[in-house]
N, C-alpha and C positions, 0 to 999 in steps of 0.2 A: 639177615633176611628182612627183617623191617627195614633196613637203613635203605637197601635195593628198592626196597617197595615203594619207598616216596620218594625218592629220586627218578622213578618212573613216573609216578604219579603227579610231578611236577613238570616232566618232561611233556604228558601228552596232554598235561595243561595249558605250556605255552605252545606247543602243536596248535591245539583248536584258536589260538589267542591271534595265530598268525593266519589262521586258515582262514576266520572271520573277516581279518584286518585285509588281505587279496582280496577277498570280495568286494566289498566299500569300495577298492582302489583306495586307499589311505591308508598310509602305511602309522605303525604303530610310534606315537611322540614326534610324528610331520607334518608342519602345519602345510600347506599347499598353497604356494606364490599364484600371484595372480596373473592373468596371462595378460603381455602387454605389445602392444604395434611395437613393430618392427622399425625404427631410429627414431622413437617416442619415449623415450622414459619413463616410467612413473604414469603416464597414461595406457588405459584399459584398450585393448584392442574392440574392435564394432566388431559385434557378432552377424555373420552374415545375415540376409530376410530384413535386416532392420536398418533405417533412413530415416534421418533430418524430413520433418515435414518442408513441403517446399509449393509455389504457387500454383494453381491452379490456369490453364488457360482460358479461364473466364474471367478469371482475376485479372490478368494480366491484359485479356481485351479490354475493359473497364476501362484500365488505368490509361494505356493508349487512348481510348475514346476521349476522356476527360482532360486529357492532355492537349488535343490533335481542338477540344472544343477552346480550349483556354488560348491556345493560340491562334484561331482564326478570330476571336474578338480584340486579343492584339492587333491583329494585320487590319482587320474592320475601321478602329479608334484611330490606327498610328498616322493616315493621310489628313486629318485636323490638325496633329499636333504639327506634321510637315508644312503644310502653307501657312501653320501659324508663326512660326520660325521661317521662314521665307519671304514674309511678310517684313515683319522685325527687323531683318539682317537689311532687305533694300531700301526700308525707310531710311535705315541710321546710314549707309552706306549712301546713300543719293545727299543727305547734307552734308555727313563728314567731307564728299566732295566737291561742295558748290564750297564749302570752309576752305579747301583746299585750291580753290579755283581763284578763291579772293587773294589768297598770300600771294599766289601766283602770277596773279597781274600787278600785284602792287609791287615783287621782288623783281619781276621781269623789266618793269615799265612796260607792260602792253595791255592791249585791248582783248578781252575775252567775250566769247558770245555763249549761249547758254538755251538748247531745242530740245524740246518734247515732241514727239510724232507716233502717229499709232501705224503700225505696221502689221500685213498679212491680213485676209479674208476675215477672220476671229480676231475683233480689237483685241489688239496687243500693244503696247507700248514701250520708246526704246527713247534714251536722251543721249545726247551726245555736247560735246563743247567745241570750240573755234576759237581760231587767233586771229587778228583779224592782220592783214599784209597792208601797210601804209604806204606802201614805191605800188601796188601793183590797184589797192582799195579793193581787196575782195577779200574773203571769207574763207579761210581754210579750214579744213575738218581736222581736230587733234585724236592723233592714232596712236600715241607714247598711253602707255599705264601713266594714270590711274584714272586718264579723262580720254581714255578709248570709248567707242559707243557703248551702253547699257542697253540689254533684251530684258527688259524686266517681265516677269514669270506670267502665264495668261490667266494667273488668279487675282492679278492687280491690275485694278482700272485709277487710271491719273485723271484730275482736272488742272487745270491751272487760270491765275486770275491775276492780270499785268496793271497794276496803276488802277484797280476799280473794277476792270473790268473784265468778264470771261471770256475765253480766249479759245477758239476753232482752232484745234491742233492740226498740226501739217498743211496749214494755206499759206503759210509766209515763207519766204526764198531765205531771207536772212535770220541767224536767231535773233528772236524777240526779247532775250534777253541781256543784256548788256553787263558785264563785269568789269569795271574800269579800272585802271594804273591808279587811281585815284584815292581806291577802296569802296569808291560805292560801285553802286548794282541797282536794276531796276527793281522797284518794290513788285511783291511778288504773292501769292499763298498757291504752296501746290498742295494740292490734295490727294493722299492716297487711299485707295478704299479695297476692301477685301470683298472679293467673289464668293458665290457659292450660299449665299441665305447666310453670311457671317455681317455685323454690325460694326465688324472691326475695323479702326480708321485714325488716320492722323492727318493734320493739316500742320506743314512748313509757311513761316513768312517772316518777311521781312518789310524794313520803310526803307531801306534802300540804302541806309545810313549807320546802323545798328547790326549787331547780328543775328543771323538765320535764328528760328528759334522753332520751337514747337507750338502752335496755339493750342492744340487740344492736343492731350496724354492717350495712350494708348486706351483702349476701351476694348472690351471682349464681351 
């Protein structure tokens, strides 16, 4: 009779132990896994209602505007630095070819000629070179690279100054300058100057005997 009695009395002990344990939802010595995304491993699924903070559209216009400012003071600055490199390339490019002008008459045996002239309503200025024809004695204009005409840019104003003296571009029929089979050349300084309120400037010259040279360095 007693052995009945606690056999019952242990029975609707774990009764109540389980009855508890359904309630919790946790069941009795299991610990409960943690719920995880779906082809994530080991990582915690995001409980729905909750997000990654993320920008604001006022933020975002901001960044635009600071942006959209930082590159119009590019686009502002970048046409100085253009004519300044425009500048550069045609000085070094107008002697590299008057250098080239000289090999040329002296490997040819001929006579070369050498014209500045401004061209178009807006001084502009363009040079060109000549061979000169000994059966026929006139002047032909050379149209082969690399002593085809020159349009040099309308931010560059040219002077030139012949044997002393300054020299009225576009009045003379023939160039005024003269490139001999010889190696010489008529002495010369041309000057080129930068437009636009810049101080930037280089003068070319020569005694006619020597080579082209720079008299004054670049300046900014």
């Amino acid at each position: 009779m007693r052995t009945s009695i606690y056999r019952n009395f242990r029975r609707s002990r774990s009764a109540r132990k389980l009855a508890r344990s359904g309630r919790s939802g946790v069941a009795v010595g299991f610990m409960p896994e943690r719920e995880l995304a779906p082809g994530h491993a080991g990582r915690p699924a995001v409980r729905p209602g909750r997000c990654d903070p993320g920008f604001t559209l006022i933020e975002v216009l901001v960044v635009m505007f600071i942006i959209s400012l930082m590159t119009g003071l590019a686009v502002i600055n970048l046409p100085d630095f253009t004519r300044t490199d425009d500048f550069q390339y045609e000085a070094e490019r107008l002697k590299a070819t008057l250098d080239l002008a000289r090999r040329e008459a002296s490997m040819q045996s001929s006579e070369l000629g050498f014209k500045l002239v401004p061209t178009g309503p807006e001084p502009r200025f363009a040079y060109s070179f000549y061979r000169f024809d000994e059966a026929r004695q006139v002047w032909h204009i050379i149209e082969e690279k690399p002593f085809d005409e020159r349009l040099l840019p309308v931010s560059i104003r040219v002077s030139m100054t012949l044997e002393g003296e300054d020299m009225t571009l576009g009045d003379e029929a023939s160039p005024p300058v003269l490139i001999l089979s010889s190696g010489e050349m008529t002495p010369l300084q041309i000057r080129l100057e930068q437009r636009g309120g810049s101080d930037l400037s280089r003068q070319l010259a020569t005694d006619g005997y020597g080579d082209l040279e720079w008299a004054s360095e670049p300046n900014e």
